[in-house]
ZALO-767600 format. One record per residue: residue in one letter; x negated, y, z negated of N, C-alpha, C, O in turn. Coordinates in steps of 0.05 Angstrom, whole numbers, plus 5000, padded with zeros to 4 digits. Last residue first. Example, Ala and Ser with C-alpha at 12.3 -4.5 7.8 and 13.67 -1.06 7.14 Angstrom:
2
S474349554858472749794857474250014843473250234839
A473648864844475449104844473649344844471549344831
END
This chain:
514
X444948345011444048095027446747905009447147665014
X446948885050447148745013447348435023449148325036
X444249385079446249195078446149025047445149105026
X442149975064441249775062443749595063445449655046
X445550575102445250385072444250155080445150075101
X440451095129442750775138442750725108440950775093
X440451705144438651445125441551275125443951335122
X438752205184440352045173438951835156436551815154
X437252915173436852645169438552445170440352485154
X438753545202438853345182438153115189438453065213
X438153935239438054035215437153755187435853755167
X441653715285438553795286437053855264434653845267
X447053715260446253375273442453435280440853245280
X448154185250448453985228447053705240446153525226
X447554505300446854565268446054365245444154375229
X450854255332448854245334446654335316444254255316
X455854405302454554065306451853975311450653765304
X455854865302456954695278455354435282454054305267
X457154805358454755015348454354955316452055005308
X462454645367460154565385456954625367454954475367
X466754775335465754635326462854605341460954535327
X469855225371468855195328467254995329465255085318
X471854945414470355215414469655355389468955595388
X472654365406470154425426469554765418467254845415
X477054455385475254285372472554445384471054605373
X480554765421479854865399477254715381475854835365
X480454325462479054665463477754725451475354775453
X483553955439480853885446479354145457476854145458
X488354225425486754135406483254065408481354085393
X490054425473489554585465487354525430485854675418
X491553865497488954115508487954335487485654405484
X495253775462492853705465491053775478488753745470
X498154265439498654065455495953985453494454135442
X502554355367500854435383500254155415501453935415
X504954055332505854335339504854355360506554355378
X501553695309504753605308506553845334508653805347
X495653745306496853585323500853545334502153435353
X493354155278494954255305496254005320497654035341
X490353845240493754125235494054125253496454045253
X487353545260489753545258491953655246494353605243
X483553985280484553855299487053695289488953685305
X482354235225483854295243484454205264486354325274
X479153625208482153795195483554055215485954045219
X474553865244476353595244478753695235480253815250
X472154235218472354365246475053985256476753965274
X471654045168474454265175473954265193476054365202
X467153635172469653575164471953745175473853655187
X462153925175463753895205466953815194468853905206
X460253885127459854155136461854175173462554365187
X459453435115461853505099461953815111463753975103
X455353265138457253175152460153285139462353235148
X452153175095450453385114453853415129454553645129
X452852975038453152915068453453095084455753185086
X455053004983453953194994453153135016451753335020
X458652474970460052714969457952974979459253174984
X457651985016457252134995457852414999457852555019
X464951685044461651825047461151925025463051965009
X469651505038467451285039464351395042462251265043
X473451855059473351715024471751565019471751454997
X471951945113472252135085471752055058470352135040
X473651475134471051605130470051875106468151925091
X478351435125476351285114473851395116472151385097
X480951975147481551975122479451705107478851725083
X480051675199479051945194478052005168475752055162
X483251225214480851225205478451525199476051545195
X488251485202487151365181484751285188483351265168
X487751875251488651985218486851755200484751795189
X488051515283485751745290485851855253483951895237
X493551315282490951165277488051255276486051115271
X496851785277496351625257493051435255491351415238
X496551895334495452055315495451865282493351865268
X498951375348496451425358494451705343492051725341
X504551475342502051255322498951285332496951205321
X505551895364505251905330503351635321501651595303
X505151745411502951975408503851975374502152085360
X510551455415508151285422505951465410504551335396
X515351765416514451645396511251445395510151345376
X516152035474515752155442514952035426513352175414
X516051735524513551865513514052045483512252165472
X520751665535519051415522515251445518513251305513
X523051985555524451935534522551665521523151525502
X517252275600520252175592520652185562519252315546
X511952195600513751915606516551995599518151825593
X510252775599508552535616509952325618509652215639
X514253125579513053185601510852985614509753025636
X513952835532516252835549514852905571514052705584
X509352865497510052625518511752625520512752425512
X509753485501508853365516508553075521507752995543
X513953365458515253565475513653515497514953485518
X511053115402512252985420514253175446516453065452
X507353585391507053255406508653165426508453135450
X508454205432508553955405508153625420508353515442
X508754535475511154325476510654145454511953935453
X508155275488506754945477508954845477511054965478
X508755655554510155555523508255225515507455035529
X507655805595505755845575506755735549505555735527
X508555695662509955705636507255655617505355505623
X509555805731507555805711508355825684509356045682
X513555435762513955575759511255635748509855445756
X518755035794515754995793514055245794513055325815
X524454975765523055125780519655075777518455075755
X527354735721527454665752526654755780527354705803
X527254955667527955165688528454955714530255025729
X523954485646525654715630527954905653530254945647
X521254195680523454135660524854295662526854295676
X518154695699519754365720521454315702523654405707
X515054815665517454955669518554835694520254965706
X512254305645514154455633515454605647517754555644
X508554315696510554115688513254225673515454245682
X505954795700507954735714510054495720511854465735
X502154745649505054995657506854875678509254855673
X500354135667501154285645503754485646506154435645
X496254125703499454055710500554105681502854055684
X491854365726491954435701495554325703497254505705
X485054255755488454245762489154295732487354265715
X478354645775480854415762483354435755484054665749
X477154875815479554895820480554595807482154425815
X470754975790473255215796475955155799477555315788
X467654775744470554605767471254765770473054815754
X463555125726463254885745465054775762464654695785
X467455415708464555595727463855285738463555255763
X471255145681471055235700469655375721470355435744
X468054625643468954925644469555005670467854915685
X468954055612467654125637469154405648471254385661
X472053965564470254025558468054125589466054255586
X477053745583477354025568474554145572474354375581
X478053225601476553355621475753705601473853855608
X482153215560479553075563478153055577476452885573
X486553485589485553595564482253385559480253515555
X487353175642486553385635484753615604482953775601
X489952675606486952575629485852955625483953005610
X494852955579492952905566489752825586487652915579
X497153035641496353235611493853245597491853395598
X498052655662496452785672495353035649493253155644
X501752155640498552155627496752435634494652495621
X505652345681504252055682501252045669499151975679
X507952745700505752695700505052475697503552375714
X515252655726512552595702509952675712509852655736
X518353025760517152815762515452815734514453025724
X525753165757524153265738521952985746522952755742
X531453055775529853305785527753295774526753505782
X533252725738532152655765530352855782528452815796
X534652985687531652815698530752795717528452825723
X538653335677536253475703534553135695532453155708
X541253075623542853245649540953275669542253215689
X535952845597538952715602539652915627538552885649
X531853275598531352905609533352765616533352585633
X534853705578534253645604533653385620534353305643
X534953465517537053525541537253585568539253545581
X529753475515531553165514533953215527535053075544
X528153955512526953845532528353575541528353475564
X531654155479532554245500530754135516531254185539
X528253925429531453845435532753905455534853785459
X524354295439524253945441526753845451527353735472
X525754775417523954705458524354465458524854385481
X527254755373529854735384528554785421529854815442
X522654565343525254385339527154445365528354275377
X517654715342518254655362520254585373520554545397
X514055195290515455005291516354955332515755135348
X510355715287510655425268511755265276510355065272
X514355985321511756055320510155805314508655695331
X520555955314518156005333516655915331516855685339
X521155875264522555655279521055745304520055545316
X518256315233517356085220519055845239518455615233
X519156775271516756665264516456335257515156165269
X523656775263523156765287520556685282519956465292
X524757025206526256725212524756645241524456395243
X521957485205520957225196522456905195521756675189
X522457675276523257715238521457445227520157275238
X523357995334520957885313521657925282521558125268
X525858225377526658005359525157885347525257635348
X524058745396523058505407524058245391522658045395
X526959125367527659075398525858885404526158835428
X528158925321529858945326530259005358532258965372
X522658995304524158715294526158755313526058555328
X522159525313520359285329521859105328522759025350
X525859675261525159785298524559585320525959505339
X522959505219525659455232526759505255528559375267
X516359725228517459365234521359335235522459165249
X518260225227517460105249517259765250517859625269
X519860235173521560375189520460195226522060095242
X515659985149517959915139519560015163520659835175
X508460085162510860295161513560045158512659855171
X503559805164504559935141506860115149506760345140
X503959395198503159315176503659515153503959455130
X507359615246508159455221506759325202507859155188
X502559815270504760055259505759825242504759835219
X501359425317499659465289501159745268499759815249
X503759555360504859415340503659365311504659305290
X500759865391503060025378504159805352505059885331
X497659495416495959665388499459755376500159675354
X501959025426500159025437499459275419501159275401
X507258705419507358995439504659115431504859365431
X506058135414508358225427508458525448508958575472
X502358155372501658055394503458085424502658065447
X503358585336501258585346501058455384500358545406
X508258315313508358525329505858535344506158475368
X505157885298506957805318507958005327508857975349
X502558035252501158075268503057905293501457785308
X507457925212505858165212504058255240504058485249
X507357285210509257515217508657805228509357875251
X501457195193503357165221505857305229506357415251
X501057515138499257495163501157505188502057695201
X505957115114506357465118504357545146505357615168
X502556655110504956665127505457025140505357135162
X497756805087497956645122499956755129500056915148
X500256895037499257175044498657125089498857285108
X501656325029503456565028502156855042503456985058
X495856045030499056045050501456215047503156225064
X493856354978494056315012495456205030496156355048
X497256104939497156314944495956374975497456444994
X496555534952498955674950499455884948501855954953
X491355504938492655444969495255584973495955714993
X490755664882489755884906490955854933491456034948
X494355274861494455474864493855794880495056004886
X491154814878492954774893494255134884495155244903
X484155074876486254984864487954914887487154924910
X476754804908479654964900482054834903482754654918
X471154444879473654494893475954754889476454864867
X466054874908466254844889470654824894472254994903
X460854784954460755014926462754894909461654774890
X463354334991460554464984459654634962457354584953
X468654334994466754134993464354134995463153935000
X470354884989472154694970469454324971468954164953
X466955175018467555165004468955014986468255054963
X470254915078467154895063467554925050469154755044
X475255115065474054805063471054695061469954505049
X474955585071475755525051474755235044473755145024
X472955685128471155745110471755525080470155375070
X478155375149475255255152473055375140470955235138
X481655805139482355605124478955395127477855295107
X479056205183478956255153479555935131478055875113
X478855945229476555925209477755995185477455845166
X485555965229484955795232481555755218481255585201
X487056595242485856405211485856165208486156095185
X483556665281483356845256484356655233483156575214
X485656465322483056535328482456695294480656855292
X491556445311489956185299486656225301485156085288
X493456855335493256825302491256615295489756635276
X491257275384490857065374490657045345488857145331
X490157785399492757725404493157455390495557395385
X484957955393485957845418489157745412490157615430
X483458335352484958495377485658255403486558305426
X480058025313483858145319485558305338487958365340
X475857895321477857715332480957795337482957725350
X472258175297471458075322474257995334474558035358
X475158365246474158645269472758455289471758615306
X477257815226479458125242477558225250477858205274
X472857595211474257475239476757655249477857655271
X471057925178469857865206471357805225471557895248
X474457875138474358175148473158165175473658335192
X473957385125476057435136475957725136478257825135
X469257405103469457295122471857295133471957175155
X470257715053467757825074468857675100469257815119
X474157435025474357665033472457715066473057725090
X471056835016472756905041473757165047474357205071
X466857164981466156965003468757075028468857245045
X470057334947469157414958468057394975467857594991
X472956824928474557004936471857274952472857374972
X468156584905469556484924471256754935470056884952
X467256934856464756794883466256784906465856944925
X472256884833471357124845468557124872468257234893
X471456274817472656424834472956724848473856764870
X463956174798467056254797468856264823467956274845
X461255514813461255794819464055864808466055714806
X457655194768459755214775460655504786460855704771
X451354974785452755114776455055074780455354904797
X447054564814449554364787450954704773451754674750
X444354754839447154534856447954454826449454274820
X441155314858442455194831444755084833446855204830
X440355414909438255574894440255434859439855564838
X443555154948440755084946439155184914437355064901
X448555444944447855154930446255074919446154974896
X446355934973448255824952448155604924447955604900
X445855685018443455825008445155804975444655624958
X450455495039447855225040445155415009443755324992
X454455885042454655685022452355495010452055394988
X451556165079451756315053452156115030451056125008
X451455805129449255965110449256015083447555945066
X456855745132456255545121452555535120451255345112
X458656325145458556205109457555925101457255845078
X456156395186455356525173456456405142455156415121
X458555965223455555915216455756185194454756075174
X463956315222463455905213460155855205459455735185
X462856705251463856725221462656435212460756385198
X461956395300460256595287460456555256458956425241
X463856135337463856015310461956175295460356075279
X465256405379467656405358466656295338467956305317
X461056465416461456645406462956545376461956595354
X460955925448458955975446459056235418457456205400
X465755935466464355655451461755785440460655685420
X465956425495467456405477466456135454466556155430
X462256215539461656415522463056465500461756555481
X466455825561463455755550462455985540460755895524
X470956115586472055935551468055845546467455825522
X468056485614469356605596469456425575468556475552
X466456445671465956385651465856425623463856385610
X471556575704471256245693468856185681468355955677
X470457115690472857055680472956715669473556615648
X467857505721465957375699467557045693466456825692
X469957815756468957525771467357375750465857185755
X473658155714474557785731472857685746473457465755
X470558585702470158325686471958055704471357815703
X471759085732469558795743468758575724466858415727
X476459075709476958955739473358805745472658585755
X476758975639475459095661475458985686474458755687
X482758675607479158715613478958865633481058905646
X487658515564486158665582483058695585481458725567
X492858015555491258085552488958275575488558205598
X499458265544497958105567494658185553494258405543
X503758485506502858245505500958065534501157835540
X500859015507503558915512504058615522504658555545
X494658815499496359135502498859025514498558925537
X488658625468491758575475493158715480493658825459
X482058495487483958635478486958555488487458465510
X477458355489478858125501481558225488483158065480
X472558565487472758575458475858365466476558215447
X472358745541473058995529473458835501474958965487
X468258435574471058335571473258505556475558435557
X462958595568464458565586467258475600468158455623
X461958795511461559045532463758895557465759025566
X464658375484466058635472464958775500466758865514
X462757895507464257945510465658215502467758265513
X456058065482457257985515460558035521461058195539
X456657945439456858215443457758315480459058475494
X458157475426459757635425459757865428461558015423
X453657265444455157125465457057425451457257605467
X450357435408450457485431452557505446453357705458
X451857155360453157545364451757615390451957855397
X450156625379452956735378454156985367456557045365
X444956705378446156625398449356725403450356855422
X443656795318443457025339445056985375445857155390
X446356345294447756505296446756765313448456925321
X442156005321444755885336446456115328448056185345
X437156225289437056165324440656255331441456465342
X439556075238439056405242438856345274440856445286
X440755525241442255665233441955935238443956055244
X434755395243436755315262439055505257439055685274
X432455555194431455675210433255575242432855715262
X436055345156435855535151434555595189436155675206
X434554665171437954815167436655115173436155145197
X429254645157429954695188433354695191434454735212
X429254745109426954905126429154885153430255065165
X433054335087432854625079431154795101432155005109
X435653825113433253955107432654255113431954375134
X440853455091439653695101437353745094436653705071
X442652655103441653025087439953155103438253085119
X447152405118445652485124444952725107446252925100
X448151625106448151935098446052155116443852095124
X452551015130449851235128450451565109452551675103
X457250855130453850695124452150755125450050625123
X464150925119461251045124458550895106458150845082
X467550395133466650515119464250635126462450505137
X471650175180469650065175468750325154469750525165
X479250015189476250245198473950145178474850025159
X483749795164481549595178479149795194477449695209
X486050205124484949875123483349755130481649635118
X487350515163485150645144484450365127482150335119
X489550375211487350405208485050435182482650395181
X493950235175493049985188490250175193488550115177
X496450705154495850535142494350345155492850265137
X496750975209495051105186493850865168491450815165
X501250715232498750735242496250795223494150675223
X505650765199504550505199501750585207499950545191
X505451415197504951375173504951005178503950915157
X507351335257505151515241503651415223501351335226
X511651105253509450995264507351195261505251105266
X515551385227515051105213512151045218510550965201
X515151935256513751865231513451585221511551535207
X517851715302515151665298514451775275512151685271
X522951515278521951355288518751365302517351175311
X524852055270524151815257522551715257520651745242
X525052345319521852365306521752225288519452195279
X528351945346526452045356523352085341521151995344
X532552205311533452025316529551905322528451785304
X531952755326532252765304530852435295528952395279
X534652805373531952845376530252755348527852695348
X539752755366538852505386535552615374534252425366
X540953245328540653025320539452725334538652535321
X539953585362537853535348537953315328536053225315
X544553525401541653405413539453455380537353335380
X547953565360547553355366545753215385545152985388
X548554205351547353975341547453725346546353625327
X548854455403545254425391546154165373545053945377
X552654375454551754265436550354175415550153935407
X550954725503553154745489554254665466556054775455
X545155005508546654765505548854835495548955005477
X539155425526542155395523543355175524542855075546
X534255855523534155545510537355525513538255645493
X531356345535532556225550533555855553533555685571
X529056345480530156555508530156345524528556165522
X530555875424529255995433529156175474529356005492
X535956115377534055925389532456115401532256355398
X540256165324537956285337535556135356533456055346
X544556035283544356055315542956285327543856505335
X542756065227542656265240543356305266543256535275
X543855455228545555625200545255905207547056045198
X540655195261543055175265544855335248547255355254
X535655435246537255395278539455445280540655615292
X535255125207535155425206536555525236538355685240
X535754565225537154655201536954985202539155085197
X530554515248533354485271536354625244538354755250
X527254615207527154785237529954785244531454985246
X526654285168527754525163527954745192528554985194
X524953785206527253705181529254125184531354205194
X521853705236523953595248526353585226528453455225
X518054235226518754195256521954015257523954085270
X517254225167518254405178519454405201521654515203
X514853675161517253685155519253895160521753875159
X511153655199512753555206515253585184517453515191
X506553995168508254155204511353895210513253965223
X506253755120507253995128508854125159510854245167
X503453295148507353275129508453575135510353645148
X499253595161500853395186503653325167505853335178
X497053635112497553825137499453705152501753785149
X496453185090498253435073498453585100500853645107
X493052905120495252745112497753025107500053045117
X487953125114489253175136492053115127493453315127
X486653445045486753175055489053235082491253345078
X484853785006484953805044485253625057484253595079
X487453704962488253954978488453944999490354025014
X487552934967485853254964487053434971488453374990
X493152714925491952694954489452894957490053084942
X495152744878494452494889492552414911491152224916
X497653154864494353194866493452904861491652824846
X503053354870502153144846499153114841498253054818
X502553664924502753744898502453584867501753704846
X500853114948500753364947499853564925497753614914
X506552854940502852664932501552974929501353054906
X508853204973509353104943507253064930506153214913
X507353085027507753335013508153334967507553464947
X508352615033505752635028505752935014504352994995
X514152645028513152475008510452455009509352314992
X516252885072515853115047514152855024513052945004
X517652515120515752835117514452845088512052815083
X521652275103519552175109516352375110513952355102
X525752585092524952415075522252355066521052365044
X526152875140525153055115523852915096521852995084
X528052435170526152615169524252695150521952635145
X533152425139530752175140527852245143525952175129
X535552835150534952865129533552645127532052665107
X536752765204535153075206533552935173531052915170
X540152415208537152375221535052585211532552575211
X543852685176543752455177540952345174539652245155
X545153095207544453225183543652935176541552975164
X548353045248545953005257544253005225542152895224
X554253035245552752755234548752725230547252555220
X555253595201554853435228553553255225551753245208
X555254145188556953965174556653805196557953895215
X551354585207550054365191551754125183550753935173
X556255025230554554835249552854565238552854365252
X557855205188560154915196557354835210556254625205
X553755285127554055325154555355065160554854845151
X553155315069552955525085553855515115554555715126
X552154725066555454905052555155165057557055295049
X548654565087551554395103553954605090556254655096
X545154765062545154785090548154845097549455035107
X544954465012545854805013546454875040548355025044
X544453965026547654005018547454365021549354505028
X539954055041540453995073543953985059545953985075
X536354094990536154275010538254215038537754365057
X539053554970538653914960538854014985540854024999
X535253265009537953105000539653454992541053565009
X530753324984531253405011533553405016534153585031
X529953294936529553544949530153594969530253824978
X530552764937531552904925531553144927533653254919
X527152534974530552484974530452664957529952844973
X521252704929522252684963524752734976524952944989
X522352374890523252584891522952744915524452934918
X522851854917524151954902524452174895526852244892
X517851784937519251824956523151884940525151944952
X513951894891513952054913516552064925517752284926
X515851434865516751744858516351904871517852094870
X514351084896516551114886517351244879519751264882
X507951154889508951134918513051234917514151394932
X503951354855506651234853508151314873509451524874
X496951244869499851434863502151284858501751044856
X492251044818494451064831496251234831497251354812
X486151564836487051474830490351324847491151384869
X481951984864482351654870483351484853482151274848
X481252504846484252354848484652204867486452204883
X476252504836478452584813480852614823482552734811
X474652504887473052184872475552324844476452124832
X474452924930475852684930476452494900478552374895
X468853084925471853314924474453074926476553164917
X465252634883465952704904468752924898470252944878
X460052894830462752854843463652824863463153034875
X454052644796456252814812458452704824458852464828
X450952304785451552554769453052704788452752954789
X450951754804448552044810449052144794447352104777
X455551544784452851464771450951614787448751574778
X459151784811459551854788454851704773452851784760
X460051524864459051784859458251814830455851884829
X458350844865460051004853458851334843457351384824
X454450654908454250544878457150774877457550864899
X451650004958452450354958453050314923452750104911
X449049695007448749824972450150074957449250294948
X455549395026451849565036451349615003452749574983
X460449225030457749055047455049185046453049125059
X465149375006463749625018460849315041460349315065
X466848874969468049044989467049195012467949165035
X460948944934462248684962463148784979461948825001
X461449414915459749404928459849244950459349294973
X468549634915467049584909463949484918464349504943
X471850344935470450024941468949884919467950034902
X479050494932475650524913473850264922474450034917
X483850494944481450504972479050534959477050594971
X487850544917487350324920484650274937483750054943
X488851134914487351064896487350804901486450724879
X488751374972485651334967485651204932483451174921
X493451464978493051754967490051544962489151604940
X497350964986497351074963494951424964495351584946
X498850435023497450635019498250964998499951125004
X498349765000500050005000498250255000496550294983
END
């Protein structure tokens, strides 16, 4: 039974190499104080119970929630909210992927289609005559891949093989790699501020200089090259940090200052592109260093940061909508009701927008039914594309991108250019149909649990605990987000990270155990 890593403690047999229990170095893994049992039963107990709550206030605010779909919707939620639980019980790590991925899914297939439906608010040009009961067919759907999620998870993280090596850093040549790879990358970003104007946003298109488009296809390799700036500068500050006295306990003011500074970076490099996740997507990846390098943090601070995230996004969705003028709603009241009011940006739009996919999905299943015929598959072409991600366009000028114009084939029946994400399961519609939603949950599952083994099976200072978040965000984005856009994002944080950490350090194999 998978449990939150407390059945997953090895023993030496178990494990096959020499390995010994963090605790007899003198130290801790960020993990190793809640490898304990969870109680799987109360999880899912009080799970139902909150959710069960939340979906009777629904149903007694709104006729549209009195509907069978509330049914599927609330299995969902079920199924969702019981890692969310573990969670908060501090069964699971803070950063344990597991918590991310409940989160986007309990929002997407439980509290999305429910806000939807109690505000009738979808998304422009989204129309059915029927929302609830396509969100209930769809409902139906993401069941049935959370089951296989959460099977997949389990089976991998069973039968994945345990970490058998370590790697440590070596101080001289961390430090002196690290200063190279970050002059590299206020290059690459100064490159883009003279020749790309800093990649500015002005009524939601982005703007550059006419003679910056013949730069243009080489743009996402300078950007790989630029974005993990911030990322090498704290996982400096943390390494030097450490170095100079590893058995301190840093305060939190340490910390809070840390991410202050570094989230002041990633707004004066990053905030003018229009891009939320170019901003706090590191930020949450500073935090995680930190939490597995300097020193863990609370479920209180998370909780305090995810609140000040959320506001963030809201806030900066004028920004991205109507471009500098929108920067007025961070501090005027009069201008965000204004804004709100001619571009439809509130915080309900945000959090079923922005966060969530519930009511693009359910209108993608309703097209598969009424328009299929009209509508060809890709057939895998998506994803084959997104794993091509990494060969840039200054080389393939005219690689194919069936993506936008799949989707708005669906959506519209027009072979069109469309920019909207489609979430997991919204793109295996667009590659098989009605038999592409549930297949990409177990397959994130099985990427999950052997992920989560590796994690619980390395020493807790492992050169390799410094790449971990550029990972964890690949699966926050898995529920919401498309897979191009995951293997990008990997590729454009992480490249410089890797090469940092994999030139910097040693490996040493565990001795097998005769």
């Amino acid at each position: 039974m998978d449990n939150g890593f407390a059945q997953d403690s090895y023993t030496i047999e178990q494990k096959g190499v020499d390995w010994q229990p963090f605790e007899e170095y003198g130290f801790s893994s960020p993990w190793a104080p809640r490898l304990r049992r969870a109680s799987i039963a109360t999880n899912y107990l009080l799970s139902t119970l909150i959710t069960v709550i939340v979906a009777i206030i629904f149903a007694s605010l709104s006729e549209q929630c009195q509907h069978w779909c509330l049914i599927p919707l609330i299995l969902c939620g079920v199924l969702a909210c019981a890692d969310i639980v573990a969670w908060f019980r501090k069964e699971i790590d803070i950063f344990d992927p597991k918590s991310f991925i409940a989160a986007f899914l309990y929002l997407n297939c439980f509290l999305a289609p429910l806000l939807h439906l109690r505000y009738n608010i979808y998304g422009q040009t989204l129309y059915i005559d029927d929302w609830p009961a396509w969100f209930g067919y769809m409902a139906c759907f993401n069941a049935a891949g959370i089951i296989l999620l959460k099977l997949g998870q389990r089976i991998a993280f069973k039968r994945s093989r345990p970490a058998k090596s370590f790697r440590s850093i070596e101080s001289g040549r961390f430090l002196g790699i690290a200063v190279v790879l970050l002059a590299i990358s206020l290059a690459a970003n100064a490159v883009i501020r003279i020749f790309f104007g800093g990649l500015v946003r002005e009524v939601g298109q982005m703007q550059w200089t006419a003679a910056a488009e013949a730069y243009a296809y080489h743009l996402s390799w300078i950007m790989m090259l630029a974005d993990p700036a911030g990322l090498l500068m704290v996982m400096i500050i943390v390494y030097w940090i450490y170095s100079r006295n590893p058995d301190k306990t840093r305060s939190m003011v340490v910390v809070g200052l840390i991410l202050f500074l570094a989230a002041l970076w990633q707004l004066y490099f990053f905030g003018f592109r229009g891009s939320r996740s170019a901003i706090l997507v590191p930020i949450v990846m500073f935090t995680a260093i930190i939490h597995y390098r300097l020193r863990p943090v609370s479920i209180k601070f998370m909780i305090l940061g995810i609140c000040v995230a959320f506001i963030f996004v809201h806030l900066y969705d004028f920004y991205k909508k109507l471009g500098i003028r929108g920067f007025e709603a961070f501090y005027s009241k009069e201008a965000r009701e204004s804004m709100a009011y001619e571009r439809r940006t509130t915080l309900l739009t945000t959090l079923t927008g922005d966060l969530a996919r519930a009511d693009l999905q359910a209108y993608m299943l309703y097209r598969l039914k009424t328009h299929g015929g009209e509508y060809q598959y890709t057939w895998g072409g998506t994803y084959a594309m997104a794993v091509l991600t990494f060969i840039p366009r200054a080389i393939w000028r005219n690689k194919p991108n069936p993506k936008p114009f799949a989707g708005a084939l669906l959506l519209t029946g027009q072979k069109v250019h469309s920019t909207r994400v489609f979430g997991l399961a919204g793109e295996g519609m667009l590659n098989f149909g009605y038999y592409g939603i549930v297949p990409p949950f177990f397959v994130v599952g099985l990427m999950l649990g052997w992920f989560r083994k590796k994690i619980a099976t390395m020493e807790p200072y492992d050169a390799r605990f410094f790449l971990i978040p550029v990972l964890l965000m690949l699966f926050q984005g898995t529920i919401v987000g498309d897979m191009g856009l995951w293997v990008y994002g990997t590729l454009r944080l992480g490249m410089l990270p890797f090469v940092l950490v994999y030139f910097s350090s040693t490996r040493t194999a565990f001795a097998d155990k005769d």
